[in-house]
C-alpha positions as CSV (number, residue, x, y, z in Angstrom):
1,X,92.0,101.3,87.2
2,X,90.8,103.1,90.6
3,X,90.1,106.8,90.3
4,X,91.5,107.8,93.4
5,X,89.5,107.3,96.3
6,X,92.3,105.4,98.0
7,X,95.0,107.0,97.1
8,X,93.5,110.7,97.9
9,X,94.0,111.7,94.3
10,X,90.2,112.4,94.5
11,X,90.3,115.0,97.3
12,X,87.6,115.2,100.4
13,X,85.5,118.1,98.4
14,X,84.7,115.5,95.4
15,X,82.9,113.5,98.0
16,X,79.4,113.9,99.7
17,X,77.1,111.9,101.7
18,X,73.2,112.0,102.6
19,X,74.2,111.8,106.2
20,X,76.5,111.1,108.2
21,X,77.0,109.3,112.3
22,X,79.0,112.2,113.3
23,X,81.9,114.7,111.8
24,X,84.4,111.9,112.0
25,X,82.4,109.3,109.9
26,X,81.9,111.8,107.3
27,X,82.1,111.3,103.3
28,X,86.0,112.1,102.9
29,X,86.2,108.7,105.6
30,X,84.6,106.6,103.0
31,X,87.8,105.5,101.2
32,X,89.3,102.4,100.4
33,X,91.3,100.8,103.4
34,X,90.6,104.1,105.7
35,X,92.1,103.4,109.2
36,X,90.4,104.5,112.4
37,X,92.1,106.9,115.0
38,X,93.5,105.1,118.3
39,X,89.9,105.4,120.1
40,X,86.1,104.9,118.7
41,X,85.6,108.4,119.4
42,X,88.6,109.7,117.8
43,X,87.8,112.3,114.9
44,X,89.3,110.3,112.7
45,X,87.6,106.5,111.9
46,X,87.3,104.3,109.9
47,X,84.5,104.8,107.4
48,X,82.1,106.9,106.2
49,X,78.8,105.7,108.5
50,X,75.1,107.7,107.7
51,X,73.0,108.4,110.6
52,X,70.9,106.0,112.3
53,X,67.1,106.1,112.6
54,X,66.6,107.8,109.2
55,X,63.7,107.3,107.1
56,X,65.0,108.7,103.6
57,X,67.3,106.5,101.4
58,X,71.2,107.2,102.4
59,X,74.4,107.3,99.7
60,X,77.3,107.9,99.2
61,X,78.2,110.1,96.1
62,X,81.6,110.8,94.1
63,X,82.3,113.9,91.8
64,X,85.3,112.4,89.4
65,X,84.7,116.5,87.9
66,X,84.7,114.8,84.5
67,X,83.1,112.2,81.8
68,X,84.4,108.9,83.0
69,X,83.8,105.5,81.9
70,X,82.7,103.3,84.9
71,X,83.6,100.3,85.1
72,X,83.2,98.8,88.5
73,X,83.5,99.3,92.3
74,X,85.5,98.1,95.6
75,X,83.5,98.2,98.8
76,X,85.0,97.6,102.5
77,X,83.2,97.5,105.8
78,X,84.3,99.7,108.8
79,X,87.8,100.0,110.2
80,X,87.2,99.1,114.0
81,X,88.1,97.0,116.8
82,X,84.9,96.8,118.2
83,X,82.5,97.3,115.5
84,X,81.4,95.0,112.7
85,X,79.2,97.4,110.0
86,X,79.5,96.5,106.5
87,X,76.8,97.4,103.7
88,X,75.7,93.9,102.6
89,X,73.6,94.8,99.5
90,X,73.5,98.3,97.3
91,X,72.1,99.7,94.2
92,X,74.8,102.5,92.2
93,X,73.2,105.4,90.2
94,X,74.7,107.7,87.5
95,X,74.1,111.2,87.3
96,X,76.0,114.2,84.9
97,X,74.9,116.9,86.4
98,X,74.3,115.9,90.3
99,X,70.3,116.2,90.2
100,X,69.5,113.7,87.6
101,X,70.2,110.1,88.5
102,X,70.0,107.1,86.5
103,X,69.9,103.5,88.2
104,X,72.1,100.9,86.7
105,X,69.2,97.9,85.9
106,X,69.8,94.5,84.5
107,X,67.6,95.6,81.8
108,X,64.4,94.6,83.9
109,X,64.9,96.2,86.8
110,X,67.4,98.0,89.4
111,X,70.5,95.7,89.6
112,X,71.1,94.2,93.3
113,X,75.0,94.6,94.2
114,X,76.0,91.9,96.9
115,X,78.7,94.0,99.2
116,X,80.7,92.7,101.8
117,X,80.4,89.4,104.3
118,X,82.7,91.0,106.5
119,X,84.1,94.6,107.7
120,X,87.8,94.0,106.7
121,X,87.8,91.9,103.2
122,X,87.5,94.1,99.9
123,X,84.8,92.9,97.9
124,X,84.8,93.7,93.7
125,X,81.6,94.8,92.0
126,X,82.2,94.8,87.9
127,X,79.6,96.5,86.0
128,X,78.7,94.3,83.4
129,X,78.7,96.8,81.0
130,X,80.4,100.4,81.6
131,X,78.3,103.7,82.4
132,X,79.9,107.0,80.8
133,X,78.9,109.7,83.5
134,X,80.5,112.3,85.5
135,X,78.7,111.2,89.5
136,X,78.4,108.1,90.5
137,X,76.0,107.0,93.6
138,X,76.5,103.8,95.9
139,X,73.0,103.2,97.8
140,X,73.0,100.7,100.5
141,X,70.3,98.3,100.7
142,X,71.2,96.1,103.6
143,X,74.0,96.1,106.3
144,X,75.8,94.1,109.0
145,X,75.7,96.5,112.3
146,X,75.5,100.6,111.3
147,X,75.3,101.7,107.8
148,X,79.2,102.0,107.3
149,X,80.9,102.4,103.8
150,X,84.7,102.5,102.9
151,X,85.1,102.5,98.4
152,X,87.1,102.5,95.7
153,X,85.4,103.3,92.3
154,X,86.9,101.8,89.0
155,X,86.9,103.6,85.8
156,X,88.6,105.7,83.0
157,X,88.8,109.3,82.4
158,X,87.4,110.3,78.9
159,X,87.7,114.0,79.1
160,X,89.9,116.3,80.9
161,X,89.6,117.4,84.4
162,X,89.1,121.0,85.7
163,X,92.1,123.1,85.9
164,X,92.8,122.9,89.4
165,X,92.5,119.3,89.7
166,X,95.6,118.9,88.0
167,X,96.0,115.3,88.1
168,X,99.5,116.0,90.0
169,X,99.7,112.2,91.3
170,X,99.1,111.2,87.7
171,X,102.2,107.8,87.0
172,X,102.0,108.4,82.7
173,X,103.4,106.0,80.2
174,X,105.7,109.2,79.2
175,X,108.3,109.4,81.9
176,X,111.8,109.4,80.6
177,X,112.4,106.0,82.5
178,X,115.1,103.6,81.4
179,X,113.3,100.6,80.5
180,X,115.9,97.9,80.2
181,X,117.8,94.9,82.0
182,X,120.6,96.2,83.9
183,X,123.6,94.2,84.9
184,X,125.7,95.0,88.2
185,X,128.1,97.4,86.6
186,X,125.1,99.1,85.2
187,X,123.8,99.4,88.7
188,X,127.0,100.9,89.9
189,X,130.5,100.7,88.4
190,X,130.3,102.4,85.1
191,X,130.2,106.3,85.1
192,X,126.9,106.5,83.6
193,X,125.3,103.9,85.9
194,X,121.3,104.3,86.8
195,X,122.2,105.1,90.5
196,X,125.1,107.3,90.3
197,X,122.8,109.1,88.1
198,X,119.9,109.2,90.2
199,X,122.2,110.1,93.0
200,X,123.2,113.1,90.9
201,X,120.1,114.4,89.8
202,X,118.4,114.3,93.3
203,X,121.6,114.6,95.6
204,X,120.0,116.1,98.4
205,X,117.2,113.6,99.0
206,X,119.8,110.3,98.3
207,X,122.3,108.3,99.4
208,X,124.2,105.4,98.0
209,X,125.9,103.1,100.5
210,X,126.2,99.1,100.9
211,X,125.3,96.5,103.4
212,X,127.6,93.8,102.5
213,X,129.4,91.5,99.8
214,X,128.8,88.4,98.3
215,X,130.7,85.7,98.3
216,X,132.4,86.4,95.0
217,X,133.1,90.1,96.7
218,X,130.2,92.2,94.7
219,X,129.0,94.6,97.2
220,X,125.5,94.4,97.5
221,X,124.1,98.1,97.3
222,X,121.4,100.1,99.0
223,X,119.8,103.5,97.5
224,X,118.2,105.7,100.6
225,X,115.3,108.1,100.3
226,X,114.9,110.8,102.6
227,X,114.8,114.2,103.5
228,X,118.0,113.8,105.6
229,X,120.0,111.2,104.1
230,X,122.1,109.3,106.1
231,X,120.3,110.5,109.4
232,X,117.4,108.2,111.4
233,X,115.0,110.8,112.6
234,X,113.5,109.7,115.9
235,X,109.6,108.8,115.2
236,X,109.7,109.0,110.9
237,X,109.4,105.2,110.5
238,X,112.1,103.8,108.2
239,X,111.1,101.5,104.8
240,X,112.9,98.7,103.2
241,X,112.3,97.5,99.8
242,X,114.8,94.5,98.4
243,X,114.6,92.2,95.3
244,X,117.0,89.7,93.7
245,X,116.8,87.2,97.0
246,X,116.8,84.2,93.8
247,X,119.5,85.6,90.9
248,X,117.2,84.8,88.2
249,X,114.5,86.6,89.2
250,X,114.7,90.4,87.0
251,X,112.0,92.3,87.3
252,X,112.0,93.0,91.0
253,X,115.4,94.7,90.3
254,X,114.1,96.8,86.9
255,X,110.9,98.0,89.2
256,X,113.3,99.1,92.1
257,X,115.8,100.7,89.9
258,X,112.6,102.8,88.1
259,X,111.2,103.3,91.4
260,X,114.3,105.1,92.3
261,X,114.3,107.4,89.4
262,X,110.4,107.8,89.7
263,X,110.6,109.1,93.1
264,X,113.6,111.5,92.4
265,X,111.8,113.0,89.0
266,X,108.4,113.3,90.9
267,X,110.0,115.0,94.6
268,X,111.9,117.6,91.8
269,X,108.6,118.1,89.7
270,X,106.3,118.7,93.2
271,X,104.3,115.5,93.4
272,X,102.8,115.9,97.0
273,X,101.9,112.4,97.9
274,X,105.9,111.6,96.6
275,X,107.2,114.9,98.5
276,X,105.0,113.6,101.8
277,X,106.6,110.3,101.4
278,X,110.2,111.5,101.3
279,X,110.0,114.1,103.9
280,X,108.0,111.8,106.5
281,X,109.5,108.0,105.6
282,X,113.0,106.7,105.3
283,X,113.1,104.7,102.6
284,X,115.7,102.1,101.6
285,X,115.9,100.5,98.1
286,X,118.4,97.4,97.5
287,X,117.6,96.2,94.1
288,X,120.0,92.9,94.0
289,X,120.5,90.7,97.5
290,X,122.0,88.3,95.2
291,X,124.4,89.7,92.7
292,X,126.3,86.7,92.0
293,X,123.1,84.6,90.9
294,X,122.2,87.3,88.7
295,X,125.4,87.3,87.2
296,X,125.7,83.7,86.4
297,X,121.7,83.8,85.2
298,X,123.0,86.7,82.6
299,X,125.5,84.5,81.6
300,X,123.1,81.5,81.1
301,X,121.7,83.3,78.8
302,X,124.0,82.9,76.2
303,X,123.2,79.1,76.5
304,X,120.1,77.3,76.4
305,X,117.8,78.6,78.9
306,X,117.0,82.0,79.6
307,X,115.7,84.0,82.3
308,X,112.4,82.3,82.1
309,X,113.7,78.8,81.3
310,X,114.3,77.3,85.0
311,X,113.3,77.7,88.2
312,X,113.7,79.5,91.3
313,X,115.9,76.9,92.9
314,X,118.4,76.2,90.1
315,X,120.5,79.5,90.3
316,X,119.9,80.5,93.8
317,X,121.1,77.1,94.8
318,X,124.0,77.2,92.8
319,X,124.7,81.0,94.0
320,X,123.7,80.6,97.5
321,X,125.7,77.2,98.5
322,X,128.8,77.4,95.8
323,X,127.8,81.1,94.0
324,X,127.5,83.2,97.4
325,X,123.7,83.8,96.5
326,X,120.7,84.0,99.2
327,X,120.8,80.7,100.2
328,X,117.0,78.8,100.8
329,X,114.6,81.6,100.9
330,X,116.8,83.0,103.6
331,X,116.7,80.1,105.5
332,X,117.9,79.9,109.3
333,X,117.2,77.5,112.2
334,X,118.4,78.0,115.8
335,X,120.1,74.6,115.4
336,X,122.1,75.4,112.1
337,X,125.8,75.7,111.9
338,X,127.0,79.4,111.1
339,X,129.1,77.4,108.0
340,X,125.4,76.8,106.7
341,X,124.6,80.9,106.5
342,X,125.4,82.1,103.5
343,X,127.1,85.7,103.4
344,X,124.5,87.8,101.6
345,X,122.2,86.4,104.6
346,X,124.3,87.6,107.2
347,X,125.1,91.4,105.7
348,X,121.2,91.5,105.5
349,X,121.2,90.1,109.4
350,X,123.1,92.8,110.0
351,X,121.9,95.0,108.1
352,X,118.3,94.9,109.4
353,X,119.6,94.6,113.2
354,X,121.3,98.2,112.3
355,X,118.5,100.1,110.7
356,X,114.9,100.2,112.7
357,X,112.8,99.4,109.6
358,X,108.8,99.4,111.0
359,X,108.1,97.6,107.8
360,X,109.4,95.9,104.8
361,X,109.1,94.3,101.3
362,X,110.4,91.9,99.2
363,X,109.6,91.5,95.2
364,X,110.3,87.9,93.6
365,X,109.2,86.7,90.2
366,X,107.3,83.7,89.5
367,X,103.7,84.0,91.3
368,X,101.3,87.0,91.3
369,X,100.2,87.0,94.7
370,X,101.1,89.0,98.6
371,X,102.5,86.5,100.5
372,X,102.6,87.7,104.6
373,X,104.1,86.9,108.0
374,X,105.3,84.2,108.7
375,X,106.5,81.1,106.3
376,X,107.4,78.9,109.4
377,X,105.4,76.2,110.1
378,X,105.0,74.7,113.5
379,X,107.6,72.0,113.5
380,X,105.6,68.4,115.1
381,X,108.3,67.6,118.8
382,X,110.4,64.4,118.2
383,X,111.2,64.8,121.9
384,X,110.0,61.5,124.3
385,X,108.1,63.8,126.3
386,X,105.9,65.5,123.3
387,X,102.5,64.2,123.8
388,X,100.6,61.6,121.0
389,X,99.2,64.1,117.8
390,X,95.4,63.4,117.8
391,X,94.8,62.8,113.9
392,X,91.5,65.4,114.7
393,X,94.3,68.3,115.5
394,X,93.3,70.4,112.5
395,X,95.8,73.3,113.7
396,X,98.5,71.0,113.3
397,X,97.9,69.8,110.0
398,X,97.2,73.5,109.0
399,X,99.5,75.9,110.0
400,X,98.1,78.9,107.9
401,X,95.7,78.7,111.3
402,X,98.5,79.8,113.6
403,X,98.2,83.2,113.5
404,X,100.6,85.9,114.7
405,X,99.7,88.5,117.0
406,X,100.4,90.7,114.0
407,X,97.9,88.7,111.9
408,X,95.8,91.6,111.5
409,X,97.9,94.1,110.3
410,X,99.7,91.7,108.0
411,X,96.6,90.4,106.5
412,X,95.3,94.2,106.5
413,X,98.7,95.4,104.2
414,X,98.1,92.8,102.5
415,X,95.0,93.4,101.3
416,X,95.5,96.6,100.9
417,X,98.4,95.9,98.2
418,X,96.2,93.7,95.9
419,X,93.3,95.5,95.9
420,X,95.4,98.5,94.5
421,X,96.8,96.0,92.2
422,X,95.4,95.9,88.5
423,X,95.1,91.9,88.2
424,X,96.4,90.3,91.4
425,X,93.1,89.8,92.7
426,X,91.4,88.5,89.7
427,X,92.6,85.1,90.3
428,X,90.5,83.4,88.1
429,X,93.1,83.9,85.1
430,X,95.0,81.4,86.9
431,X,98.4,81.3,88.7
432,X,101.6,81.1,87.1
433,X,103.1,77.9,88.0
434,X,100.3,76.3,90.4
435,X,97.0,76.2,91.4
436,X,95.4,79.4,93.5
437,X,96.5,79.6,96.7
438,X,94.7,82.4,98.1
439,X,91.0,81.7,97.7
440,X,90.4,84.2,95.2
441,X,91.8,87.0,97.4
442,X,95.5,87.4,95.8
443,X,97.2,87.1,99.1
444,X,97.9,84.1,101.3
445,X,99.9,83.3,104.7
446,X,104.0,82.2,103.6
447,X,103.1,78.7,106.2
448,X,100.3,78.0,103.6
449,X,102.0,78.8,100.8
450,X,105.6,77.8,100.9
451,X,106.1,76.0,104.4
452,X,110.1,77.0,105.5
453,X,111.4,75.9,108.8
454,X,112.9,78.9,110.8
455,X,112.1,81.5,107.6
């Protein structure tokens, strides 16, 4: 797993340079998916960059203030708009005591790491066998531009930390989380249900409302996050994480049901990075668009397939056309006849039109992968005056090339969710259902991927 770099678990005085460009391309700037400020010069950029011109060797050093097993490291170029500087080639030592370093060798000689091709894409580095040590040492070789450096260092603690690093963004395997399927009336209608509870236990940071009903007239229910429930605070952007879109898809309802109670139990037990999040963000939760599918999955159950027995399309067709589930992936033309929009799809219409989300989510089961922006596919003109398709017009036959003017920041979030994710970019254990869509990255463009006309 990552130590922290990304994540600011590992705080700016665990890291040190040999140099540094200038104050705001300092060491604490060398982490994992570091943005840049509005401007080049702005004090905050995108990387941690040494200074040019200099004749001793340059690194980039990380104090994890206790024996850890290494395992591995992430490496990014710089954040800019202007700038491509990425470290192409590095060499990593190991040190316990900060003056004694040891190279990591192949057994002949110092092992050659081969970084990054571009400033944006992270690049893994396993260590084919792990180094026990306290400091750990990235130095460049060769680079793309200026020496620039954002990281991510893999490993696992093996003795305990200082006192005052007190692990206090620490997710343990001993939170009292309730790990089990829960229907709709454990959601909400029984007097002990999960959200009533969480609602209780952290009343002043939650809300329970809902956006709509179903067909079969289950109100579909929404858990806000905030410091001011109930109230949009002009410039705290506004959050929105959904699951359940296919009925018989479970887990992305479990992990927003736990995420509710995590975020309750860690605001009340002073978690900074949780209390930033609530105090700054407005955060929505809905952990079932599709509460009829669900239902009817759960009692499929009892016959002969379970939840894993079919596919996406068998209960979310039968919900979403005669069940009042989320139709099609949410699927809406221009052209479509408001009979053909299924309920669910229009309280989420709504309910997105009402609240000024800057960003949002959506969990399904079946692939491990981020899927972005957007699934629509540039439909080919049947009009008369559409002009002749030349059978060289790659675009056309290709519409992951179409890019948004958002393509950057989607691909960037992206990104930035699978390399925090344990497995989802080690592709090479192979997909689920199908072959690897993403070339080895873990996230792909929705056109590519599942091509939806007007998604």
């Amino acid at each position: 797993p990552p130590i922290g770099l990304e994540s600011h678990r590992v705080e700016d005085e665990q890291l040190l340079a040999s140099s540094m460009l200038r104050h705001g391309l300092g060491a604490q700037r060398g982490r994992l998916n570091m943005q840049a400020g509005t401007n080049e010069e702005d004090f905050f950029d995108g990387a941690w960059c040494a200074e040019e011109e200099s004749s001793r060797p340059q690194w980039l050093e990380v104090d994890t203030r206790r024996s850890t097993q290494f395992t591995g490291v992430i490496t990014q170029g710089r954040d800019s708009q202007i700038h491509e500087d990425f470290v192409t080639k590095f060499y990593v030592g190991f040190s316990n005591d900060s003056q004694n370093w040891v190279m990591y060798t192949n057994g002949y000689e110092e092992m050659m790491f081969y970084g990054n091709v571009d400033k944006d894409t992270p690049v893994l580095s396993e260590f084919p066998e792990p180094v026990v040590a306290r400091y750990i040492r990235i130095y460049p070789q060769s680079w793309n531009g200026s020496l620039c450096l954002r990281l991510e260092v893999l490993g696992c603690p093996l003795s305990a930390v200082s006192s005052y690093y007190s692990q206090q963004n620490e997710v343990t395997s001993t939170d009292n989380l309730d790990f089990r399927h829960h229907t709709y009336k454990d959601m909400r209608q029984a007097s002990a249900s999960l959200m009533k509870v969480v609602n209780e236990e952290c009343p002043t940071i939650t809300r329970i409302y809902n956006i709509g009903k179903s067909s079969r007239g289950l109100k579909i229910y929404a858990m806000e996050i905030s410091d001011n429930p109930g109230e949009h605070e002009t410039g705290e952007p506004e959050f929105r994480y959904t699951a359940g879109l296919h009925g018989n898809e479970v887990l992305g309802r479990e992990l927003l049901l736990l995420l509710m109670q995590f975020l309750c139990k860690e605001y009340q037990d002073g978690n900074p990075r949780v209390r930033s999040l609530v105090t700054e963000t407005r955060i929505h939760l809905v952990p079932s668009l599709n509460p009829d599918g669900y239902e009817l999955a759960r009692e499929a159950v009892r016959g002969q397939w379970g939840w894993t027995g079919l596919g996406d399309a068998t209960v979310s067709q039968g919900g979403g056309h005669g069940g009042g589930g989320v139709a099609g992936r949410w699927q809406l033309t221009p052209l479509a006849p408001p009979r053909q929009v299924a309920v669910e799809t229009r309280a989420v219409m709504a309910w997105m039109d009402k609240n000024p989300f800057v960003l949002g989510a959506n969990l399904q089961g079946g692939e491990k992968l981020v899927s972005y922006p957007f699934d629509t596919a540039r439909p080919v003109s049947d009009t008369p005056a559409a002009a002749p398709r030349s059978p060289d017009d790659y675009e056309e036959d290709n519409p992951e090339l179409q890019e948004t003017p958002d393509h950057a920041i989607f691909r960037w979030l992206a990104i930035s969710y699978a390399s925090a994710h344990l497995t989802m970019t080690e592709t090479f254990r192979g997909g689920c259902h199908t072959q690897d869509m993403t070339n080895a990255m873990g996230i792909v463009q929705g056109a590519k991927w599942h091509p939806r006309a007007g998604s």
